[in-house]
N, C-alpha and C positions, 0 to 999 in steps of 0.2 A: 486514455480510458483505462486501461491497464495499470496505471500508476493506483489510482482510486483503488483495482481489487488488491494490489500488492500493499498497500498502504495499512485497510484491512484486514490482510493476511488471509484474503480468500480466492477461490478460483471464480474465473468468467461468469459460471453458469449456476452463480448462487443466488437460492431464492431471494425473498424480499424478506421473511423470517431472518433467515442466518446471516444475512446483512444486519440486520439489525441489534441482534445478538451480539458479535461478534463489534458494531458501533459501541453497546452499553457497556461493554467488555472493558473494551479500549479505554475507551473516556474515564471509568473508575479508573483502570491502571494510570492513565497519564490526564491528572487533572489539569486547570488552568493554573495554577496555583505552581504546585511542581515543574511542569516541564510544555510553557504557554508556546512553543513551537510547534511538536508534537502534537498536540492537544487541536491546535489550527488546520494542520496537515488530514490531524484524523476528520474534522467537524468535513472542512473542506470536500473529502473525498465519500464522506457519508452525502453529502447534499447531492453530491453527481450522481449517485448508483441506487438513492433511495428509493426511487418507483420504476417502472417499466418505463415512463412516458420518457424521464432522463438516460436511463439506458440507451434505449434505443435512439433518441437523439443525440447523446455522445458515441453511438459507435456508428452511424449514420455522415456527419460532420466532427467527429472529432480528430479525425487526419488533419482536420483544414483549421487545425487552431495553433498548429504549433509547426513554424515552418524549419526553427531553427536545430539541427538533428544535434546539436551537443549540447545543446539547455535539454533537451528531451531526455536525451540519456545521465543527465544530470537529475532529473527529475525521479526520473527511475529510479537510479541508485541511491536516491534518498528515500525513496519511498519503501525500503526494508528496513526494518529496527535489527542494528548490525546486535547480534549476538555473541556472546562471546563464551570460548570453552577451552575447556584444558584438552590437548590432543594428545593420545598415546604414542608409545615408541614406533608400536605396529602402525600406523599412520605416517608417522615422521619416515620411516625404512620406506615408504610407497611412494611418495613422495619426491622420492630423493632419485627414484630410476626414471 
């Protein structure tokens, strides 16, 4: 269930508005056309968290869909769009202690 908000790039206890928002968001940035993974990933994790009724039956039963714990944390870690940035020296020096 969690994968679905990170996926979104939203917290837990987001309405049903900013879900959605945050779905048409998505979808223009990563169409099917460009990038038809992503675009799956998103549709996918919009259909889980669209209403309350899905909510609360994925956080009710959704421990009990996924037994295997390193496809899960596989799951997870795909489910950030890895970002990428130039880091500073002051960064690299904190780093390093």
């Amino acid at each position: 269930m969690l994968t679905h908000y990170l996926t979104l790039g939203l917290l837990p206890d987001a309405s049903d508005e900013e879900i959605r928002d945050h779905y048409l968001q998505l979808v223009k940035r990563h169409t099917p056309e460009k990038d038809p993974e992503r675009f799956r990933q998103i549709t996918e994790a919009y259909e889980a968290i669209k209403d309350v009724r899905n909510r609360v039956k994925g956080k009710v039963f959704g421990g009990l869909t996924i037994r295997d714990y390193e496809s899960a944390l596989l799951s997870l870690a795909k489910a950030r769009e890895i970002k990428r940035r130039r880091v500073g020296l002051q960064e690299l020096f904190q780093a390093e202690k």
